[in-house]
MARVOMI-834112 format. One record per residue: x, y, z of N, C-alpha, C, O in turn; residue number from 1; chain; residue in three letters. Coordinates in pm, 1 decimal, decimal comma, always signed. Example, Ala and Ser with C-alpha at 12.3 -4.5 7.8 and 13.67 -1.06 7.14 Angstrom:
BEGIN
<node n_xx="+1319,0" n_yy="-569,0" n_zz="+780,0" ca_xx="+1230,0" ca_yy="-450,0" ca_zz="+780,0" c_xx="+1320,0" c_yy="-330,0" c_zz="+780,0" o_xx="+1423,6" o_yy="-331,9" o_zz="+846,5" pos="1" unit="A" code="ala"/>
<node n_xx="+1285,0" n_yy="-225,0" n_zz="+708,0" ca_xx="+1367,0" ca_yy="-106,0" ca_zz="+714,0" c_xx="+1290,0" c_yy="+3,0" c_zz="+787,0" o_xx="+1340,9" o_yy="+113,8" o_zz="+803,9" pos="2" unit="A" code="ser"/>
***
This chain:
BEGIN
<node n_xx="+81,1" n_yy="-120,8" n_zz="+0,0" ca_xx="+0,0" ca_yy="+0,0" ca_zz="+0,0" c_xx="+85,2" c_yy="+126,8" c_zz="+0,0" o_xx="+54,2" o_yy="+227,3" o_zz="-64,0" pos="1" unit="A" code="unk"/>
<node n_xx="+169,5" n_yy="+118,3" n_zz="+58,6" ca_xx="+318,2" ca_yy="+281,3" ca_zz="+70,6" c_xx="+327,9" c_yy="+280,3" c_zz="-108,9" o_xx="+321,1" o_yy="+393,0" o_zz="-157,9" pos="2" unit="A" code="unk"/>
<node n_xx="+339,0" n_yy="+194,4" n_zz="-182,3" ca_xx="+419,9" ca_yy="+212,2" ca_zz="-299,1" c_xx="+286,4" c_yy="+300,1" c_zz="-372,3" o_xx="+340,7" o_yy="+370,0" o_zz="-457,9" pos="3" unit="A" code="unk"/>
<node n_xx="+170,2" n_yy="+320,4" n_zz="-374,7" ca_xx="+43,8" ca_yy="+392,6" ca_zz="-397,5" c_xx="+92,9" c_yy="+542,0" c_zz="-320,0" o_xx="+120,0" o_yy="+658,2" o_zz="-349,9" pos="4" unit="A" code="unk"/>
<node n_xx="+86,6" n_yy="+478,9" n_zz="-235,7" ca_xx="+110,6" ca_yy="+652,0" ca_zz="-121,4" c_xx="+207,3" c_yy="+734,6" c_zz="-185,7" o_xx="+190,0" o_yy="+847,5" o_zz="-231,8" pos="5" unit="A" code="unk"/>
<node n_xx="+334,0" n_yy="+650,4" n_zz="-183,1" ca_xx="+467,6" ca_yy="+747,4" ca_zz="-261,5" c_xx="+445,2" c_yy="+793,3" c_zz="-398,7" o_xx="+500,5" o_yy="+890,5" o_zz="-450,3" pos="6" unit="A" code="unk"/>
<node n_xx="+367,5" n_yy="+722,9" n_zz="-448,5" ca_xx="+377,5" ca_yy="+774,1" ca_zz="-607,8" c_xx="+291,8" c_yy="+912,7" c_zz="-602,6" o_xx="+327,6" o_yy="+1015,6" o_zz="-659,8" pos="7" unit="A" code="unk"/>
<node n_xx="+227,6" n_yy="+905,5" n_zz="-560,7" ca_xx="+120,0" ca_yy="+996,4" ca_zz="-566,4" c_xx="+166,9" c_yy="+1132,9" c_zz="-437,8" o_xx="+108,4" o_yy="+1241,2" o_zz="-433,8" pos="8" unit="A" code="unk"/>
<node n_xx="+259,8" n_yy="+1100,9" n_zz="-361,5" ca_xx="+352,5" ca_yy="+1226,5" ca_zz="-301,1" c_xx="+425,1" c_yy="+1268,7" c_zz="-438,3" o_xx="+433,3" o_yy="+1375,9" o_zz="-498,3" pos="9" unit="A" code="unk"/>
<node n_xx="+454,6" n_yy="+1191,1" n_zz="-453,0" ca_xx="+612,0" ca_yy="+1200,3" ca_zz="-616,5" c_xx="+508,8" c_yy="+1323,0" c_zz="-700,7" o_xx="+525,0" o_yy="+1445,0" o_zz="-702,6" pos="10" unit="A" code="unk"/>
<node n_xx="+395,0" n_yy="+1236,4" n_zz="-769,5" ca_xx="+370,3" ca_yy="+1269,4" ca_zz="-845,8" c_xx="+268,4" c_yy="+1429,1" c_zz="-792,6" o_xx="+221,6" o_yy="+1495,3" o_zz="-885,2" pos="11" unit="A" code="unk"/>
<node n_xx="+252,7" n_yy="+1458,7" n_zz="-703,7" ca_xx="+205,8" ca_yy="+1579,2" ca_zz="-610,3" c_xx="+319,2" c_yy="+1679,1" c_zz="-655,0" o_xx="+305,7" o_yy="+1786,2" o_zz="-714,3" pos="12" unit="A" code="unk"/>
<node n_xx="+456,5" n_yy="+1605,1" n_zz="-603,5" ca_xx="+577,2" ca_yy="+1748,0" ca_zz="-617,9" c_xx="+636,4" c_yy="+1776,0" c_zz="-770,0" o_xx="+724,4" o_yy="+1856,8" o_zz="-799,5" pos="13" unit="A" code="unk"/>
<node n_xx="+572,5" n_yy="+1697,4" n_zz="-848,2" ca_xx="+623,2" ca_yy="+1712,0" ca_zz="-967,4" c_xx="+517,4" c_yy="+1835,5" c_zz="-1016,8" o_xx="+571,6" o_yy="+1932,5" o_zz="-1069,7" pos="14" unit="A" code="unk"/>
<node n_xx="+364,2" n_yy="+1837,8" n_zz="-1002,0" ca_xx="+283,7" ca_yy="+1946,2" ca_zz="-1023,9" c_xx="+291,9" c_yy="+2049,6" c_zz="-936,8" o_xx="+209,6" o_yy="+2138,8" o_zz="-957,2" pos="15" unit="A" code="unk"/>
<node n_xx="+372,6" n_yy="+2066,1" n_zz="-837,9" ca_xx="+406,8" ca_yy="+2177,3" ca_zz="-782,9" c_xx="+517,5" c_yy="+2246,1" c_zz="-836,3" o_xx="+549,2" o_yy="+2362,8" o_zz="-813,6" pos="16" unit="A" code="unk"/>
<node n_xx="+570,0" n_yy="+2169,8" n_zz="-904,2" ca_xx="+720,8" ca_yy="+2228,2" ca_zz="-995,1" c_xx="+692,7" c_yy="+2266,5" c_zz="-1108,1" o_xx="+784,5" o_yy="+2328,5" o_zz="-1161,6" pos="17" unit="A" code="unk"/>
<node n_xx="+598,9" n_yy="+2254,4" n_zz="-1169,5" ca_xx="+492,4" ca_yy="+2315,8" ca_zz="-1285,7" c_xx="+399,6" c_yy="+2407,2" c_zz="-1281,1" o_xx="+303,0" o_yy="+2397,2" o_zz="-1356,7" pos="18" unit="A" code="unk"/>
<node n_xx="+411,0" n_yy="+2516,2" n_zz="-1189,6" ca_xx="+342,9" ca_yy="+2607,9" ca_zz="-1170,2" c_xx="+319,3" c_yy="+2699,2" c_zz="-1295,6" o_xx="+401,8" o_yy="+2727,9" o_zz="-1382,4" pos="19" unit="A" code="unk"/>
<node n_xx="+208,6" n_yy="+2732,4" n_zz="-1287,4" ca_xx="+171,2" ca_yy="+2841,7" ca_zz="-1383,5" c_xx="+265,2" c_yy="+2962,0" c_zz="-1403,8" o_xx="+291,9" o_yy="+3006,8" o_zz="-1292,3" pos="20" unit="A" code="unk"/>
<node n_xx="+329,0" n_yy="+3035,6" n_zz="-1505,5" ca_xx="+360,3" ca_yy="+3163,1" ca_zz="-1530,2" c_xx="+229,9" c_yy="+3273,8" c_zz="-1497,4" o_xx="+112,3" o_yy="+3252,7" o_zz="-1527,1" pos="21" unit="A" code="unk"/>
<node n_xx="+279,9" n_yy="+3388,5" n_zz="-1432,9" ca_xx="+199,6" ca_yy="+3460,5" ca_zz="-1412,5" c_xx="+195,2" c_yy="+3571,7" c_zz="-1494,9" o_xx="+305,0" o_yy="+3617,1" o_zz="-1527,2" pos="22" unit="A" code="unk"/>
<node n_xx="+82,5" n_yy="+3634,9" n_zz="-1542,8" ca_xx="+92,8" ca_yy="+3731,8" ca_zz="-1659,3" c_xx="+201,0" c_yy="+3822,5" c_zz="-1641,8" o_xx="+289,9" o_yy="+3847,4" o_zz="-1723,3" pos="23" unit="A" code="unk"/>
<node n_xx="+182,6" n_yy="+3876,5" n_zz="-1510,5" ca_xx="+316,9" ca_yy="+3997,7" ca_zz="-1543,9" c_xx="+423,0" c_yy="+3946,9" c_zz="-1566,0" o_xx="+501,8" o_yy="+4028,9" o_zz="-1613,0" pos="24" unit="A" code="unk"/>
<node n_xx="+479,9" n_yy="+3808,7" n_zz="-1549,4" ca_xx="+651,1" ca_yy="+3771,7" ca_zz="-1615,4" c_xx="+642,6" c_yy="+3738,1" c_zz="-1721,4" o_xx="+748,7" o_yy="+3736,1" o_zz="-1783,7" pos="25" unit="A" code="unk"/>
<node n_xx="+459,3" n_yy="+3676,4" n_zz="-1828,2" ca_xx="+489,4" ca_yy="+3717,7" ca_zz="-1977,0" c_xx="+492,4" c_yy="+3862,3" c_zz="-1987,7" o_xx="+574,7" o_yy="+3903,2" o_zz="-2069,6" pos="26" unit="A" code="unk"/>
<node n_xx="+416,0" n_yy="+3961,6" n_zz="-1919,2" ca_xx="+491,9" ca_yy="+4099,8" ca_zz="-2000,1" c_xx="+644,6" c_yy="+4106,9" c_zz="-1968,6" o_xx="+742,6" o_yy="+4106,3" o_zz="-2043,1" pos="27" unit="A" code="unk"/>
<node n_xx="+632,4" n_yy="+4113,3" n_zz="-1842,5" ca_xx="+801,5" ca_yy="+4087,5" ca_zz="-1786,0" c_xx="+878,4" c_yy="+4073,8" c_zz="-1952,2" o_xx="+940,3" o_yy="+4163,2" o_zz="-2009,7" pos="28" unit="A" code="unk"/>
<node n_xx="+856,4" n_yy="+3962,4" n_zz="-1992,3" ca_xx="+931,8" ca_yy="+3893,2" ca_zz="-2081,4" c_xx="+935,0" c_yy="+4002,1" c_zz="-2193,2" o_xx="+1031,4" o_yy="+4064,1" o_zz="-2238,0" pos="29" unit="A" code="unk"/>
<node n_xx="+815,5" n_yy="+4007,6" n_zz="-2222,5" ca_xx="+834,1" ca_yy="+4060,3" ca_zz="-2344,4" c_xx="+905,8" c_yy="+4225,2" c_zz="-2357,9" o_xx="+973,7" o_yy="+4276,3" o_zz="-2446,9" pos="30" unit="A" code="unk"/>
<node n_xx="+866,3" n_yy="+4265,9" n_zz="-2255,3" ca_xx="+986,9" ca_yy="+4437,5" ca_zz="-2217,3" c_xx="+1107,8" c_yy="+4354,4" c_zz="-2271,2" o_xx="+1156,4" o_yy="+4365,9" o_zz="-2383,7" pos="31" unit="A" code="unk"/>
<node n_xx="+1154,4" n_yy="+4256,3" n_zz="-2158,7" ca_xx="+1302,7" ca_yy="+4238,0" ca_zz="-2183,9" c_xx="+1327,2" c_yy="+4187,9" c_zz="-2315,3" o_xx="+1442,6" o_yy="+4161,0" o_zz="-2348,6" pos="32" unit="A" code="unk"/>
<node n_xx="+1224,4" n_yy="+4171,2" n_zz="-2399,4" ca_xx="+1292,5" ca_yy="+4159,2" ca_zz="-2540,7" c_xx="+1268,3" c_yy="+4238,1" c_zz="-2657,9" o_xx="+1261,8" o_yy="+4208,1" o_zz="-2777,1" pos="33" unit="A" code="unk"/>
<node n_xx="+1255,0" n_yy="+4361,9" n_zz="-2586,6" ca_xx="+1238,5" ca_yy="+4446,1" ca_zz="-2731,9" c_xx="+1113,5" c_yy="+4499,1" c_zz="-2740,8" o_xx="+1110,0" o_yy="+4604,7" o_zz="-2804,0" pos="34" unit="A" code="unk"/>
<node n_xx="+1003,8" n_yy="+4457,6" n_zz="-2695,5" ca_xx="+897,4" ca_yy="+4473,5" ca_zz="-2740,7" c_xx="+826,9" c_yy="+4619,1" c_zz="-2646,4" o_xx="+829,9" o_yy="+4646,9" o_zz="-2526,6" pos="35" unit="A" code="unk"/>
<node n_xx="+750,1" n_yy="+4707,8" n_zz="-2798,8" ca_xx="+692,6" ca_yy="+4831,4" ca_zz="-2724,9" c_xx="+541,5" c_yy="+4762,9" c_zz="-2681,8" o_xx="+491,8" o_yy="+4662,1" o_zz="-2732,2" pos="36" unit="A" code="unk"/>
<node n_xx="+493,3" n_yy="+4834,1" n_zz="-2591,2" ca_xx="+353,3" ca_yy="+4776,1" ca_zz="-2573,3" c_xx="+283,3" c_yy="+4954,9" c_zz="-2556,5" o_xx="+326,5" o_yy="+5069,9" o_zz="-2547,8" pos="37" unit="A" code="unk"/>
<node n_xx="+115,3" n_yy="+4861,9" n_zz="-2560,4" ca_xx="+79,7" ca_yy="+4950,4" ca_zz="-2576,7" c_xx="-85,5" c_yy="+4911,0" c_zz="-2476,5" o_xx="-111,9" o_yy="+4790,8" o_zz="-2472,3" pos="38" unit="A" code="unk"/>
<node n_xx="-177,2" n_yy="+4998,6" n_zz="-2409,6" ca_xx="-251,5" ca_yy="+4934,7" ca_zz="-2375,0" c_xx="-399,3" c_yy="+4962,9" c_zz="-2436,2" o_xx="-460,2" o_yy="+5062,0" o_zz="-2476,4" pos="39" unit="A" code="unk"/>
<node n_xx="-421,0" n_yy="+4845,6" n_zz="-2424,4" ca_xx="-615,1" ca_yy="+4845,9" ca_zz="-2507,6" c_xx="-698,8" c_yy="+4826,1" c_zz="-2484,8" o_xx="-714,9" o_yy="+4914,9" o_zz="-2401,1" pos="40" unit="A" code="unk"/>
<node n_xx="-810,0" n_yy="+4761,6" n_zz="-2487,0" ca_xx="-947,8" ca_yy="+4815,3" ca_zz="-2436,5" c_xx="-933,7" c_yy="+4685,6" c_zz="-2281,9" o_xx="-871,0" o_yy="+4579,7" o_zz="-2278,1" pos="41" unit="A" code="unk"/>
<node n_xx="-986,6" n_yy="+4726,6" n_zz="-2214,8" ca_xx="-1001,9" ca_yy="+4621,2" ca_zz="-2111,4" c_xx="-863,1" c_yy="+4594,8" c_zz="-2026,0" o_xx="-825,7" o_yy="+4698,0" o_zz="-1970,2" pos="42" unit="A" code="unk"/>
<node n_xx="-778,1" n_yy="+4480,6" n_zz="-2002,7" ca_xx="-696,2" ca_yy="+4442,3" ca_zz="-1915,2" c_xx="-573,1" c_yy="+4393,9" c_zz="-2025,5" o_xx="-462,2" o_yy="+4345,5" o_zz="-2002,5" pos="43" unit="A" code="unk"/>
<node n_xx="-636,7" n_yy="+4425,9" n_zz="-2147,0" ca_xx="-547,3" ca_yy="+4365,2" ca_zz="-2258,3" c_xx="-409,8" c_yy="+4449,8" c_zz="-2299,7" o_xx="-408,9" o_yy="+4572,8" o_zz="-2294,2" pos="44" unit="A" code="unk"/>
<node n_xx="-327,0" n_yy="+4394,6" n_zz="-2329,7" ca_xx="-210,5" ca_yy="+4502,8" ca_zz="-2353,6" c_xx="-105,5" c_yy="+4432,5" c_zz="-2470,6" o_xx="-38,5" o_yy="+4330,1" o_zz="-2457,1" pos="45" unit="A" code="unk"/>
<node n_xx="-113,2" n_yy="+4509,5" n_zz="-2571,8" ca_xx="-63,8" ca_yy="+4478,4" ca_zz="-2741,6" c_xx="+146,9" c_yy="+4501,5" c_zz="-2721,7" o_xx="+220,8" o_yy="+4586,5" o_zz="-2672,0" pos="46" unit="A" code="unk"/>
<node n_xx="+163,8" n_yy="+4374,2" n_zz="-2791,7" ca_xx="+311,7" ca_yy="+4430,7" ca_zz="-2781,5" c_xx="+341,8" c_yy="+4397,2" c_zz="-2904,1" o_xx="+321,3" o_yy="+4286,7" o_zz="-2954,4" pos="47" unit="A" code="unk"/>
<node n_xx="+411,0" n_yy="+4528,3" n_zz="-2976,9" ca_xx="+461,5" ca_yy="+4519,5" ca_zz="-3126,8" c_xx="+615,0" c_yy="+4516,8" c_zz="-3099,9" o_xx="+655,9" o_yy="+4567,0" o_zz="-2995,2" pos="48" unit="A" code="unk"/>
<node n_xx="+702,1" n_yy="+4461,2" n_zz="-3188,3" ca_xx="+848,5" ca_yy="+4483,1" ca_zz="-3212,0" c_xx="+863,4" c_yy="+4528,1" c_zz="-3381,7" o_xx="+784,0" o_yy="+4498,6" o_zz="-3471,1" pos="49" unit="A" code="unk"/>
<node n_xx="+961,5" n_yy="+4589,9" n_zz="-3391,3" ca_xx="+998,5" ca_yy="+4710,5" ca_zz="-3514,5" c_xx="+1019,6" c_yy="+4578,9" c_zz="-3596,7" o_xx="+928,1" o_yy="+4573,4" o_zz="-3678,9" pos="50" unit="A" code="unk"/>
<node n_xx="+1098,9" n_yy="+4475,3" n_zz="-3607,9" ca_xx="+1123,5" ca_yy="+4368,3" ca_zz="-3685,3" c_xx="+1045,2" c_yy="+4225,3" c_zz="-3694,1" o_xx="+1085,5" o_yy="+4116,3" o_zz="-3734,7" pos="51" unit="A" code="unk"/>
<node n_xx="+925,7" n_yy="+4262,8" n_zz="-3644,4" ca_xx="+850,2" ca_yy="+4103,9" ca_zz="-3626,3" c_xx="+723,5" c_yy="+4163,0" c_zz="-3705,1" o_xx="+693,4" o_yy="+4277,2" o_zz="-3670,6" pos="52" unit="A" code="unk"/>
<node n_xx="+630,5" n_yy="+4094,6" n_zz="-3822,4" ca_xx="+510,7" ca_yy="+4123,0" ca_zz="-3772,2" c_xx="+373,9" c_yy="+4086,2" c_zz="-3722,7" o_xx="+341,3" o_yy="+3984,2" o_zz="-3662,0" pos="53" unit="A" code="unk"/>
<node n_xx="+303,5" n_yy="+4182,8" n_zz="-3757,9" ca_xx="+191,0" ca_yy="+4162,1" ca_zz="-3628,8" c_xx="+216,0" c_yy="+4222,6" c_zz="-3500,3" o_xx="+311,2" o_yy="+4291,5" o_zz="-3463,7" pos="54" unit="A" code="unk"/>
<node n_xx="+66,8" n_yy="+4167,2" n_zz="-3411,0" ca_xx="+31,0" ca_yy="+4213,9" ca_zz="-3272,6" c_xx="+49,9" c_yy="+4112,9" c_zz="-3207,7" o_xx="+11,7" o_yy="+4011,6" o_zz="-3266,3" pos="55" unit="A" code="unk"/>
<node n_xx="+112,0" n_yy="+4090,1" n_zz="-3068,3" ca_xx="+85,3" ca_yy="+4000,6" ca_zz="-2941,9" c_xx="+53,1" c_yy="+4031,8" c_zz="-2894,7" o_xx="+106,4" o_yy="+4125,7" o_zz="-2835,5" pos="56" unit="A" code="unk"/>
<node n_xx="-104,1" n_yy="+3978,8" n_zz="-2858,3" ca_xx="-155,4" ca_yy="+4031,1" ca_zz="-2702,8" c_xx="-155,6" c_yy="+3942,5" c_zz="-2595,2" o_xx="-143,8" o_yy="+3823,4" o_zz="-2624,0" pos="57" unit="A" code="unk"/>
<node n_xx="-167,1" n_yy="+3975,4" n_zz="-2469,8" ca_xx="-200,8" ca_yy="+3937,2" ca_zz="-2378,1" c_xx="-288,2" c_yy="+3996,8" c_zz="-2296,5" o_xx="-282,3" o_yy="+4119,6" o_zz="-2300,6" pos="58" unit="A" code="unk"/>
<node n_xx="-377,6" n_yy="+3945,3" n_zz="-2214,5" ca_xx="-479,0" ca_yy="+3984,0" ca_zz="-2186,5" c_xx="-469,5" c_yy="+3880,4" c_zz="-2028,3" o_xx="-416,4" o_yy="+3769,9" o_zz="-2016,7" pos="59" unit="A" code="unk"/>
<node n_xx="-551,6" n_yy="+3975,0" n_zz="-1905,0" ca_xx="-577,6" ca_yy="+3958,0" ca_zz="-1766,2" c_xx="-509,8" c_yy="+4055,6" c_zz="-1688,2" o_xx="-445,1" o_yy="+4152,1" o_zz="-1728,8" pos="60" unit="A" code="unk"/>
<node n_xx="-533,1" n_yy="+4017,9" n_zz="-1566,9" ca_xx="-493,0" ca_yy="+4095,7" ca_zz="-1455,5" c_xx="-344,0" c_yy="+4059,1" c_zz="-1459,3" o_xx="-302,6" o_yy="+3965,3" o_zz="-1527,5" pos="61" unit="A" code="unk"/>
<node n_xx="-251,1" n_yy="+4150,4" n_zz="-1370,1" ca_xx="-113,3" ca_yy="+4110,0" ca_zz="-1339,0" c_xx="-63,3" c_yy="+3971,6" c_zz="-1271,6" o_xx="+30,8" o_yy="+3905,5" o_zz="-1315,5" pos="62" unit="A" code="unk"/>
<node n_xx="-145,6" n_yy="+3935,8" n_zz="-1150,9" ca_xx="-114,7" ca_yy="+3857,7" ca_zz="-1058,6" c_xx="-210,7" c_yy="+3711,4" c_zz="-1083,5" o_xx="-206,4" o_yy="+3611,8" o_zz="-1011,4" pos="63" unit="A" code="unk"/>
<node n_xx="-284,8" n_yy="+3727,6" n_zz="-1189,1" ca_xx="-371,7" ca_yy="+3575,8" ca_zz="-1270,7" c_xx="-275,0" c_yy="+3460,5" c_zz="-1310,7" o_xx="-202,9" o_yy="+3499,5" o_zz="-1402,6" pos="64" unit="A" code="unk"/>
<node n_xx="-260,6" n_yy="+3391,6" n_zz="-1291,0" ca_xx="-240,2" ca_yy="+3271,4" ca_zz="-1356,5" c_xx="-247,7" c_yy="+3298,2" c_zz="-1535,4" o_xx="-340,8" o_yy="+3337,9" o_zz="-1605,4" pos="65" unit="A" code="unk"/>
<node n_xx="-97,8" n_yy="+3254,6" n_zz="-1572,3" ca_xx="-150,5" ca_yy="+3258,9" ca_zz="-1736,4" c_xx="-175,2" c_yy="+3096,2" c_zz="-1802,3" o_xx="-114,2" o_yy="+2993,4" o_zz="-1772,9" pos="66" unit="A" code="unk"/>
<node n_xx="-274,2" n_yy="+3113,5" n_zz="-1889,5" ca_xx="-325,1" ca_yy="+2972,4" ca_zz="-1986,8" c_xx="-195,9" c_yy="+2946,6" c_zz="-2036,2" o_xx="-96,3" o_yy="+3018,9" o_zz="-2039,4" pos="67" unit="A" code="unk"/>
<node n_xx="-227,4" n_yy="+2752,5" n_zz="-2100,0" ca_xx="-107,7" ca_yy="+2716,3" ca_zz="-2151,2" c_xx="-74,2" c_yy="+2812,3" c_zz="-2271,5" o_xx="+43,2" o_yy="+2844,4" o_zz="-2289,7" pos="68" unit="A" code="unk"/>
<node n_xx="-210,8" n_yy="+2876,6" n_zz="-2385,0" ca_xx="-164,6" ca_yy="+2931,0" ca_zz="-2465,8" c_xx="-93,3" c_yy="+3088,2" c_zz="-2438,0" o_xx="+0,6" o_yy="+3131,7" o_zz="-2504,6" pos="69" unit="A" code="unk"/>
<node n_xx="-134,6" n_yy="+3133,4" n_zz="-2368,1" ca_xx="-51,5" ca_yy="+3233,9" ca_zz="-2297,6" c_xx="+75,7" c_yy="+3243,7" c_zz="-2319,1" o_xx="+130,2" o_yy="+3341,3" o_zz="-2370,7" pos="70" unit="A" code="unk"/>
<node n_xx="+156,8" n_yy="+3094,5" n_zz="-2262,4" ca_xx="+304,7" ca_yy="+3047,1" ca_zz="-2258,4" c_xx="+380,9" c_yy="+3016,8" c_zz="-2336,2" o_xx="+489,9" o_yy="+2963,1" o_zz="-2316,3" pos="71" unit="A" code="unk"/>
<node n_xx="+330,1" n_yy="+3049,4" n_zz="-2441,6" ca_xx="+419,8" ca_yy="+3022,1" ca_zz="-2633,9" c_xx="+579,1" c_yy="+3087,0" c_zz="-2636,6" o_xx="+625,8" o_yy="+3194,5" o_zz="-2598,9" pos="72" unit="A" code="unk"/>
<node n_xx="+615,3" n_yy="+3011,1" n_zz="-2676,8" ca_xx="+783,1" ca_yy="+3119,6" ca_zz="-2668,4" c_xx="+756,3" c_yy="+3216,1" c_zz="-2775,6" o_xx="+676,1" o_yy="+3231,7" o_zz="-2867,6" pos="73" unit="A" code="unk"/>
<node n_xx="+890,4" n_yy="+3292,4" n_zz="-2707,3" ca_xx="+837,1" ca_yy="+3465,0" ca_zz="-2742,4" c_xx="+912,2" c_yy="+3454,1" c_zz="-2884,0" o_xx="+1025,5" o_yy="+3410,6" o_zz="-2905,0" pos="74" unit="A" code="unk"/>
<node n_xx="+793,0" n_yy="+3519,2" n_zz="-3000,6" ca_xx="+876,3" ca_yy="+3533,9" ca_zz="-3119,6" c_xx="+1050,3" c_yy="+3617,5" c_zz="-3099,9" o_xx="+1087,6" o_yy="+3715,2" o_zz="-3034,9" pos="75" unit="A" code="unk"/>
<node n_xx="+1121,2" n_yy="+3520,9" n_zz="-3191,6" ca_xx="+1260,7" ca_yy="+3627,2" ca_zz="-3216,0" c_xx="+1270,1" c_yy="+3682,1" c_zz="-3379,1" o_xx="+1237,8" o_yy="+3624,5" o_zz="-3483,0" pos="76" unit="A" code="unk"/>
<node n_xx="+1323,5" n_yy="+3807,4" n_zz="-3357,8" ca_xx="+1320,3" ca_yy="+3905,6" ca_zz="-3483,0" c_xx="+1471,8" c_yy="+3837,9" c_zz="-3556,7" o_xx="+1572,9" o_yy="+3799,2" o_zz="-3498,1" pos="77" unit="A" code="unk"/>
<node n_xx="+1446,2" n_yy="+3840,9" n_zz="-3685,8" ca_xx="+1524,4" ca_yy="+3800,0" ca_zz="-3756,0" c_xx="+1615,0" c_yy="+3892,9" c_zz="-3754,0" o_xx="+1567,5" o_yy="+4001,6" o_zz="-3786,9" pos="78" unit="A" code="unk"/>
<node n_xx="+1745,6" n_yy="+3895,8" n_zz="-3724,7" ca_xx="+1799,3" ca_yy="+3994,7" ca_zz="-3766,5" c_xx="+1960,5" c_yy="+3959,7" c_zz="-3889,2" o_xx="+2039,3" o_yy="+3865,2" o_zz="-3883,8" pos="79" unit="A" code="unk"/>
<node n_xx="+1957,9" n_yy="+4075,4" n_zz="-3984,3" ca_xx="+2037,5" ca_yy="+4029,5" ca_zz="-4119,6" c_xx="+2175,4" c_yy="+4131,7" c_zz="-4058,1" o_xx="+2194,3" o_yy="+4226,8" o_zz="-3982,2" pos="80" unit="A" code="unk"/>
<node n_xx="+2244,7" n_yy="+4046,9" n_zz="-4140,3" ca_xx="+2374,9" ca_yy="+4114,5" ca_zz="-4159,0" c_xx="+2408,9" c_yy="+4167,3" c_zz="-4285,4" o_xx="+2355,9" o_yy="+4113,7" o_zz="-4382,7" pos="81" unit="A" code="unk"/>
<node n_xx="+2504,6" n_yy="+4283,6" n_zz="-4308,3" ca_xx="+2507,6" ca_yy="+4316,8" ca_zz="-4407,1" c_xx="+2638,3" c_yy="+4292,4" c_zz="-4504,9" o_xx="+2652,0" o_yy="+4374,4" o_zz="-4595,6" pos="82" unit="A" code="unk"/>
<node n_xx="+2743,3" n_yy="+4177,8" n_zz="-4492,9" ca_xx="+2839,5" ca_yy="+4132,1" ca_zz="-4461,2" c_xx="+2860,2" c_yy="+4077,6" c_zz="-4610,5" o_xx="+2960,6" o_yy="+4012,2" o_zz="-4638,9" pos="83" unit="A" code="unk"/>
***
């Protein structure tokens, strides 16, 4: 019966090590990479970069829990050389 018990402690601390990102460290993120933002209707807030295109939004409160789609890695801007 322990070998039931332990797995299920195990498998307890493994979903505690998978905690949600919280919206403000995706904006977090996205400041630290370049990106201007801008804010829009509601809780939503648009972040453009000069070399990517399109809009990213994100949307909620600061301190919410973000969705898995939320958690997409952050586009990177191509950048050329002139070499």
């Amino acid at each position: 019966m322990n070998i039931g018990v332990s797995w299920a402690l195990d498998s307890h601390e493994s979903l505690r090590e998978e905690r949600a990102k919280k919206k403000r460290d995706i904006r977090r993120d996205y400041r630290a990479a370049g990106f201007d933002e801008r804010q829009d209707k509601g809780d939503h807030t648009i972040f453009t970069h000069l070399l990517l295109p399109g809009n990213y939004a994100v949307d909620g409160v600061e301190g919410k829990d973000a969705k898995r789609y939320d958690e997409k890695p952050l586009p990177k801007p191509h950048v050329f050389s002139l070499a």
